[in-house]
C-alpha positions as CSV (number, residue, x, y, z in Angstrom):
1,X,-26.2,-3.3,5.3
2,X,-23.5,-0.8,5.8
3,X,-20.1,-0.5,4.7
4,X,-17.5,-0.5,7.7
5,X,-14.5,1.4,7.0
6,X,-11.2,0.4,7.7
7,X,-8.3,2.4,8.9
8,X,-5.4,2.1,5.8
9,X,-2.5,1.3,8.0
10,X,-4.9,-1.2,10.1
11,X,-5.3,-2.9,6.4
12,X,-1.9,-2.5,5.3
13,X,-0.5,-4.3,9.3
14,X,-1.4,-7.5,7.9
15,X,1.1,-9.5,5.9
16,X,-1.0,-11.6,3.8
17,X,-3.0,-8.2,2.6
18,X,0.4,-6.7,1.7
19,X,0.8,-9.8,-0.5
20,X,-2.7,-9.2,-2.1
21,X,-1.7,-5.5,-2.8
22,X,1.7,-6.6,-4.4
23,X,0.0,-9.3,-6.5
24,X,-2.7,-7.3,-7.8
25,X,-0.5,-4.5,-8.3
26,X,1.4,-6.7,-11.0
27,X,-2.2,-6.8,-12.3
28,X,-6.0,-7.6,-11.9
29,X,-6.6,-11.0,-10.3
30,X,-9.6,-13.1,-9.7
31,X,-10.2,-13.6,-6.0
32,X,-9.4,-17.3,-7.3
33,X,-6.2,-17.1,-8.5
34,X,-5.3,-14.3,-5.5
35,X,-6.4,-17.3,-2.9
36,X,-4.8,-20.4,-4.7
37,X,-1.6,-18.0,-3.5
38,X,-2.4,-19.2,-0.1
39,X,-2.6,-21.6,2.6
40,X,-5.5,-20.3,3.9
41,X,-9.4,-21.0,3.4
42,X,-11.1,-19.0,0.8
43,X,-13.3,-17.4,2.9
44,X,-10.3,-16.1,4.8
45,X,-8.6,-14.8,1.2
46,X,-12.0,-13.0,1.1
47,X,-12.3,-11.6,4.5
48,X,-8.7,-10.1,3.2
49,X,-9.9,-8.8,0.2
50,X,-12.9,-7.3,1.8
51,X,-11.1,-5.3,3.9
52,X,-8.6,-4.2,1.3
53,X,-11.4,-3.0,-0.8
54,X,-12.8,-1.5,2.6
55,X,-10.1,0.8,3.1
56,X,-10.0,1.9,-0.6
57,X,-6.5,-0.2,-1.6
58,X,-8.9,-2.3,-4.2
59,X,-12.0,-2.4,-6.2
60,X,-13.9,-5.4,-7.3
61,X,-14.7,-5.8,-11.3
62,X,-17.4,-8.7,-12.0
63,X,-17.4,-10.5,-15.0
64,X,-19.6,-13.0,-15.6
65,X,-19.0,-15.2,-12.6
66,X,-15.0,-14.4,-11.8
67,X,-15.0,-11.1,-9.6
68,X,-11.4,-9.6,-10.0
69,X,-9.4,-7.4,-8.1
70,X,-8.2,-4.4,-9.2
71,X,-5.5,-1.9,-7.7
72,X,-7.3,2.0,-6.8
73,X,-4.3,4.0,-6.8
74,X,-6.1,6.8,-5.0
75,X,-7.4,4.5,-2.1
76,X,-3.2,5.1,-1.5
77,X,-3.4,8.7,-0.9
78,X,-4.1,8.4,3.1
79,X,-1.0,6.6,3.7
80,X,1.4,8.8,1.0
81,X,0.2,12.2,3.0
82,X,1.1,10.5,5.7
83,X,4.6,9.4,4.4
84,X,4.7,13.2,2.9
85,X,5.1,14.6,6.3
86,X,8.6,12.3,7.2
87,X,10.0,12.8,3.7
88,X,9.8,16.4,3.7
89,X,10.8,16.6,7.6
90,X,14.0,14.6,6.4
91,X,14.7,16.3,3.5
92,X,14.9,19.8,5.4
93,X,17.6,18.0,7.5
94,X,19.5,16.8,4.8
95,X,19.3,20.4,3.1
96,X,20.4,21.5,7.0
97,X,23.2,18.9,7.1
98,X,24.3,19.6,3.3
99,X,24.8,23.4,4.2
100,X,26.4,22.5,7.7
101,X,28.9,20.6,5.9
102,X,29.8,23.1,2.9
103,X,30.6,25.8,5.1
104,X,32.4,23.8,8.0
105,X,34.2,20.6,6.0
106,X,37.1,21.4,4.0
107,X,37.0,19.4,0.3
108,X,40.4,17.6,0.3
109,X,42.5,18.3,-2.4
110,X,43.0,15.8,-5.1
């Protein structure tokens, strides 16, 4: 059986799998106690977690019968090299703006 991998922003559309990432960010969960969150079925809460641990955003921990859900901070680093483009592009502009407006605003006097 092979793994399917799941684009991050595909997992990270999705609401409820948002919710599951802020939850277990706060910290590890069983998939139990994530699911009693939920007005879903708990297959469904699993389908969720399954493709949240698909795409990297989670890892499962088993002890003794609970399986928990813990955060994998690098399963992030997809989507923040994405975001690293934008912040950079916009803070060149600012730098742009912030020297536009020191040479061509006068400071008013006090």
């Amino acid at each position: 059986m092979s793994i399917e991998t799941v684009d991050a922003f595909q997992a990270l559309a999705d609401p409820g799998r948002r919710e599951i990432l802020m939850m277990v960010a706060k910290e590890k969960r069983s998939i139990n106690a994530i699911a009693e969150n939920f007005d879903i079925s708990r297959p469904a809460v699993s389908k969720h977690i399954k493709i949240l641990q698909n795409a990297g955003f989670i890892n499962i921990e088993e002890k003794g019968r609970e399986r928990y859900c813990v955060l994998n901070q690098s399963g992030f680093s997809e989507v923040q090299q994405w975001i690293s483009t934008f912040e950079q592009y916009w803070t060149a502009q600012f730098r742009s703006l912030e020297s536009y407006l020191a040479a061509n605003v006068p400071v008013p006097k006090k």
